[in-house]
N, C-alpha and C positions, 0 to 999 in steps of 0.2 A: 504494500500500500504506500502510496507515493505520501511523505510528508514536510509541507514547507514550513522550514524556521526562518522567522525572523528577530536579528538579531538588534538592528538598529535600523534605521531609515534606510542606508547605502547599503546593508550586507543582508543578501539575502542566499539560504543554502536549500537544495533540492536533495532528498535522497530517499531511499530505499530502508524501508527497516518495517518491524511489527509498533507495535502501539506501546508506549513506556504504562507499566500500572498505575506512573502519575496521573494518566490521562484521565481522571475520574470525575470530572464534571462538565457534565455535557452543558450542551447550547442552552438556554431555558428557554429559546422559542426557536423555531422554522424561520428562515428569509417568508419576510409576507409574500413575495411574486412566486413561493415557489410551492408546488401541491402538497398535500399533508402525507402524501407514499412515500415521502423522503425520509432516509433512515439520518436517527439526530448524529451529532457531527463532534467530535470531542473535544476539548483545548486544554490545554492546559497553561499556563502562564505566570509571569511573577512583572514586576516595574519593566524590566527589560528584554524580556525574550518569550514569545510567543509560540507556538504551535498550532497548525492547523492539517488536518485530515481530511480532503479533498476526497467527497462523494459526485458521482455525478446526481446532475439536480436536473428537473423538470421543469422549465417555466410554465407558468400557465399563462390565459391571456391576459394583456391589461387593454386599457383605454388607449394608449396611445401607438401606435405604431414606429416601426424603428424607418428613420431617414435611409434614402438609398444615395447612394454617389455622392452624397455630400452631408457634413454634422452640422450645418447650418439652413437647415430646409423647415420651413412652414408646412409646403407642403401633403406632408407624412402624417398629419396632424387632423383630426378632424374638428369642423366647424370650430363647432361648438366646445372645445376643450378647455377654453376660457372660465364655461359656464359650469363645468365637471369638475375642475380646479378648484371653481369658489365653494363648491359644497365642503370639500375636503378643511379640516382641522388640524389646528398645529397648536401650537403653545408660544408665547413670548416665553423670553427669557426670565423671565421671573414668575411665570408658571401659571397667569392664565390661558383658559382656552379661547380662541378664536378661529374664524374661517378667513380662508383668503379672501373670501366676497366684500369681507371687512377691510382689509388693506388699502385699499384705493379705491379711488371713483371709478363704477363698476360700470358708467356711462361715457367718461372721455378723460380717466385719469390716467396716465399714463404708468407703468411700473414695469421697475429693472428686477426681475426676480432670480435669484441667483443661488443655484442650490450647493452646498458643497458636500464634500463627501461626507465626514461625518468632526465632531469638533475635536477628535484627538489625530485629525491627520496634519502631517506636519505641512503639507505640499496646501493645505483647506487655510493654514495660518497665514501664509504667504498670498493667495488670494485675498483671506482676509483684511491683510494689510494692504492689497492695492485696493480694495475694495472702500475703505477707511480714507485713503487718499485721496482717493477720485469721489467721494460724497461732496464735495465744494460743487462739484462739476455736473453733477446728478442732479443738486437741490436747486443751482441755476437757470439747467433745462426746465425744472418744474417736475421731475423725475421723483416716483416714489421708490428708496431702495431699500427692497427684502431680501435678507441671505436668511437662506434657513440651513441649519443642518441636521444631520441622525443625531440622535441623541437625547436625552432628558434636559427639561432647563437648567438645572444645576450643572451639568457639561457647558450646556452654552452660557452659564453665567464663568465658567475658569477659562473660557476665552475670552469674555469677557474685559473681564478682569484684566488677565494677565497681559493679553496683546499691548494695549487695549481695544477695546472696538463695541461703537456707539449699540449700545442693549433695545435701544429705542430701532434698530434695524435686523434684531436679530430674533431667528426663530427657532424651535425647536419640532422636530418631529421627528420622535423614536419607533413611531409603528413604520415609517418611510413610507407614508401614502399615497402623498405627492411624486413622490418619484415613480410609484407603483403607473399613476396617475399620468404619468408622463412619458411613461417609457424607458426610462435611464438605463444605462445598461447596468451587470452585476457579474460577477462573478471571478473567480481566483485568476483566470489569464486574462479579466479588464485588468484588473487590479495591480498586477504584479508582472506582466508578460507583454505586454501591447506593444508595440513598437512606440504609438504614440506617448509615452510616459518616458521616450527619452528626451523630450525637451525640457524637462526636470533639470536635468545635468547642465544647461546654457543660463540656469539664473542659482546659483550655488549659492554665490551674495549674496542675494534677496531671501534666498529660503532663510538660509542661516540669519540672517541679522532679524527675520519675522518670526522667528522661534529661538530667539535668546529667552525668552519667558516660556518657554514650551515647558506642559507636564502631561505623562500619558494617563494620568488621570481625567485627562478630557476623554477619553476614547469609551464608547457605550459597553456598559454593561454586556450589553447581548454584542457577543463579540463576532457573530455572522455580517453584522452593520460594517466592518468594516472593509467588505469588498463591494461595497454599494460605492459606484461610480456617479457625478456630478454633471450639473447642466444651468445653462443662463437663458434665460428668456424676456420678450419684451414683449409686456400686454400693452393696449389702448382700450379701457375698459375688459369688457371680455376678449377683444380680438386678438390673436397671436402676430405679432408681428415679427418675432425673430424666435429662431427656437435652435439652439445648440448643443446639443448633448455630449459630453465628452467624452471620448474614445480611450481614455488611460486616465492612470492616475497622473495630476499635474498638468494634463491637458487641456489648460485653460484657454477660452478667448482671449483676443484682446478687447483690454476694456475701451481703448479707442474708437471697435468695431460699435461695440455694442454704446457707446452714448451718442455716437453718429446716430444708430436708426435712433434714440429718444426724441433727439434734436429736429431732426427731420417728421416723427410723429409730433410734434410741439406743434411745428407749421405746419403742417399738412388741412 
């Protein structure tokens, strides 16, 4: 049985062996996209080094469909996924519930919604610090900006915190519904194997210097969260106007790209 350790961010080992009798506490829940036939999944873990046991998994369907030839397609998308969106619930960061329907004017507000992988990935702090950055430029256009990640509000409050980065932008959602909702991709070779998660390695700077405050204490309880890959999107009320799903870990837009369409929904 194939088992990936990861030991730090950059080091990652593949091999071959049986299951250590560490391995004694399972998942305590299923990836939500994926059917209940799936046998649970083991880990074991301490601050630093992780273990995961690679089953194959079953998707089932969601709402959204996956983009073809390109991760920046509307297209793929039906109608109405604006409207399917807003039903969905998440959590602010300090722990109550709300809908997206709530987030913005659900008639001609405009919102950069920005989902990250989950709050203890190191590659999601780095987003969230450009993300933090570029809010002068978002609040200008008249842009409403939502990052949500996996996790409990308590996670999104030690990113919070520690980045820092404004609580009043940030969301929590540990069932991963939204992303259910959207299509995102998932699983151990988005996550870890993609080609696209080498552009990782061109901002080394920036990661590090966006995770001088890092602790893996952000990282969800339900440790299946953490192959749950990320995506940006640009509503005009319910309408989609941009939709990016990323293809790897670290596979971020540019946020260039995405306040250009805001800008251009502003006037329009």
């Amino acid at each position: 049985m194939a088992i990936l350790s990861l030991r730090s961010p950059s080091s990652l080992q593949l091999n071959s062996s049986s299951v250590s009798p560490m391995c004694s506490k399972p998942f305590s829940r299923l990836p939500s996209k994926f059917s209940s036939s799936i046998v649970s999944v083991p880990f074991t873990g301490s601050k630093s080094s992780y273990t995961f046991v690679s089953p194959i998994l079953r998707p089932r369907m969601v709402f959204a469909r996956a983009a073809t030839g390109t991760t920046d397609s509307v297209t793929d998308y039906r109608e109405d996924i604006g409207e399917i969106l807003g039903d969905v619930s998440i959590f602010t960061a300090s722990g109550q519930r709300v809908q997206f329907s709530d987030l913005w004017d659900q008639t001609d507000g405009i919102a950069a919604v920005v989902l990250l992988r989950h709050f203890g990935c190191v590659c999601c702090w780095e987003l969230a610090t450009a993300l933090k950055e570029a809010k002068p430029r978002f609040d200008a256009a008249g842009v409403k900006l939502v990052a949500v990640g996996v996790g409990t509000p308590d996670k999104a409050r030690l990113l919070a915190t520690r980045l820092p980065f404004p609580m009043e932008c940030l969301y929590a959602d540990p069932e991963r519904k939204a992303y259910d909702v959207l299509g995102l991709y998932y699983g151990l070779g988005r996550t870890f194997f993609n080609p696209a998660s080498a552009s990782v390695f061109s901002r080394f700077d920036k990661l590090r210097e966006a995770t001088k405050n890092y602790t893996i204490q952000a990282t969800p309880e339900d440790r299946s969260s953490v192959l749950q890959q990320g995506g940006t999107f640009v509503f005009r009320g319910k309408k989609l106007l941009y939709g990016r799903k990323d293809e790897g870990t670290g596979d971020h837009p540019s946020l260039d790209d995405v306040i250009n369409v805001c800008c251009k929904a502003t006037v329009a």
